[in-house]
Structure formats: structure tokens, C-alpha cells
N, C-alpha and C positions, 0 to 999 in steps of 0.2 A: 230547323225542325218546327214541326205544331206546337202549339201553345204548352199543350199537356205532357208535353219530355222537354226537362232541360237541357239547353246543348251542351253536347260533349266533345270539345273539340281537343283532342289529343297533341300536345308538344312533344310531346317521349314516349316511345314507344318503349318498353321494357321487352325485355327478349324471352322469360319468362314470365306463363300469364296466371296468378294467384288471385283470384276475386273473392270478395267478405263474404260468408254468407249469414243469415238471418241469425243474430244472437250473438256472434261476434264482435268484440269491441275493434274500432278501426280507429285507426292515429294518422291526424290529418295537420298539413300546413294549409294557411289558407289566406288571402287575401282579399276581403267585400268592398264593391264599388258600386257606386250610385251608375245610372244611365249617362251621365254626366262625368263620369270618370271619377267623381268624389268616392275617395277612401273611407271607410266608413268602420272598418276591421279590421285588424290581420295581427293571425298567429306567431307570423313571420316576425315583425316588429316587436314583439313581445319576449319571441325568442323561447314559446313554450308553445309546442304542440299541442291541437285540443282531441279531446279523444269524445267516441259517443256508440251506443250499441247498436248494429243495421236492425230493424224492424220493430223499437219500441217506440217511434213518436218521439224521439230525445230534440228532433233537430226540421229545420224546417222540410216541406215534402218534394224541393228541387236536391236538398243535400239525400235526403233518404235514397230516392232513386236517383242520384247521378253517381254519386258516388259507390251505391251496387255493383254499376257497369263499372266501374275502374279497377284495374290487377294494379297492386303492389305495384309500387316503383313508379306509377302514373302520373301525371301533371297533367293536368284537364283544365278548361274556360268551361264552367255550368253557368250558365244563362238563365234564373230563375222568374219566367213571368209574375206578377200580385200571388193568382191562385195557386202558385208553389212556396210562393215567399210568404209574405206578412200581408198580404192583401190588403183589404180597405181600411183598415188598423193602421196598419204599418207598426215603427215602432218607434211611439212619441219623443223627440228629441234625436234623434237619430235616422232614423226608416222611413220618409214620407209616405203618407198611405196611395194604394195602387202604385209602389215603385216594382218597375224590374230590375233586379239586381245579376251583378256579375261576380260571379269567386271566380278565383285560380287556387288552383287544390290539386294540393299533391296527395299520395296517398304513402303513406311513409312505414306503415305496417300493421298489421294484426294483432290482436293480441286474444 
């Protein structure tokens, strides 16, 4: 895909299709990786789900809109270019600036 949509590349397809919509809290597993494959985050590891509301800015703007398009039950690769991610910032210690980042992200439920 363009720069400007993260990819959504689907593992699972759920058989029912429930999607978040604006102002809903959603509960996500998720695992961050460098371009390089470097692990850099995940929910999973932690073993606690993170949760964030669709359409207030909580979260960077490849999770805002990728995870929109995903129904309940989903497991998705979002592919976040700089300008979805942390851009020229990045996030010191962590994030090299202009990194494109890779989550796997389930979307585990609504709330």
C-alpha cells in the first residue's frame, strides 16, 4: 500500500465482522519491531493487554487508522511509515528517528 495507509495484512480472518468505531475503547495485543526485525514492544511479553480510545489521538496515526479497519477477533501486520509513526523524533532510546515500524496486532475486544 501508499505511504499514507498502513498495511493491513490479515492472518485470521474471523467469521464475524465487528469493527470499533469512534469513541470506543478497543483491547489490543501487540508486538513492535524495528525494520530490522528488533523487538522494540509487546503486550504479549508483558502478558497484559493495552487498551486506547478510536479517535482521540491516544496512540500513534498508523494504530489509529489500522486498527479501525480491523473486526474483533483480527490479527493484522500494520506497517507504520515515520509519518504514521514517530517520525523524525522517533522515540529517544528506543524509536530511531524516521523508523518504519512493524506491529502484529490482534484486536482482542471492545469495550
Amino acid at each position: 500500500m501508499g505511504n499514507n495507509i498502513p498495511e493491513n495484512n490479515s492472518s485470521l480472518c474471523p467469521t464475524g465482522r465487528t469493527f470499533p468505531k469512534k469513541g470506543q475503547t478497543v483491547v489490543v495485543h501487540y508486538v513492535g519491531s524495528l525494520e530490522n526485525g528488533k523487538k522494540f514492544d509487546s503486550s504479549r511479553d508483558r502478558n497484559k493487554p493495552f487498551k486506547f480510545i478510536i479517535g482521540r489521538c491516544e496512540v500513534i496515526r498508523g494504530w489509529e487508522e489500522g486498527v479501525a479497519q480491523m473486526s474483533v477477533g483480527q490479527r493484522a501486520r500494520l506497517t507504520c511509515s515515520p509519518d504514521f509513526a514517530y517520525g523524525a523524533t522517533g522515540h529517544p532510546g528506543i524509536i530511531p528517528p524516521n523508523a518504519t515500524l512493524t506491529f502484529d496486532v490482534e484486536l482482542l475486544r471492545l469495550e
